[in-house]
C-alpha positions, 0 to 999 in steps of 0.5 A, spaced: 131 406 138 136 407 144 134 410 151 137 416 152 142 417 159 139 421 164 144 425 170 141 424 176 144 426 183 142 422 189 142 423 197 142 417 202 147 414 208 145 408 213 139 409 216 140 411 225 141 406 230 143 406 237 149 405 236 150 410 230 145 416 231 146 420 225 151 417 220 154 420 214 150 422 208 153 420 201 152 425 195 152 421 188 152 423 181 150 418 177 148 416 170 142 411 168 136 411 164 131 412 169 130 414 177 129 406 179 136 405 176 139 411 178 137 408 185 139 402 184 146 403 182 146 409 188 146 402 193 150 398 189 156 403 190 154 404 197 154 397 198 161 397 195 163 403 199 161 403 206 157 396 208 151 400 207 145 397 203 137 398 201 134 394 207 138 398 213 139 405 209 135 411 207 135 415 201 134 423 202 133 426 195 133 424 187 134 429 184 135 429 176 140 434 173 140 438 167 146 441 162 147 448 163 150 449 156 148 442 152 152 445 146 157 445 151 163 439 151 163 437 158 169 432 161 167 427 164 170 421 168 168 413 166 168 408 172 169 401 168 168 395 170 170 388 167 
């Protein structure tokens, strides 16, 4: 029984401070199993990108993309990690 990937697409950015009123929002396309670690990967690669984490950030939309041609070949690009 394997669980299948879904593609999700996520909004967020640091949440507004005094000092930074309105900070830059991310967009990230990201495939996980489901929207709790779809988040989950969203502020890890925050974190790594830009010092922005969960506790001071907001997420804007979670939203999960569908195929439009499923029986279509689409390329993807892979990020390893090791």
């Amino acid at each position: 029984c394997q669980a299948k990937m879904h593609q999700y697409q996520i909004v967020g950015r640091a949440a507004p401070t005094p000092k930074n009123p309105v900070p830059k929002i991310y967009r990230m396309r990201l495939f996980a199993k489901n929207t709790v670690l779809a988040k989950s990967r969203f502020w890890y690669f925050m974190k790594k990108l830009n010092k922005a984490k969960k506790s001071g950030g907001e997420l804007l939309a979670v939203n999960e993309l569908f195929d439009k041609g499923p029986t279509k070949v689409n390329n993807y690009g892979i990020w390893l990690r090791y």
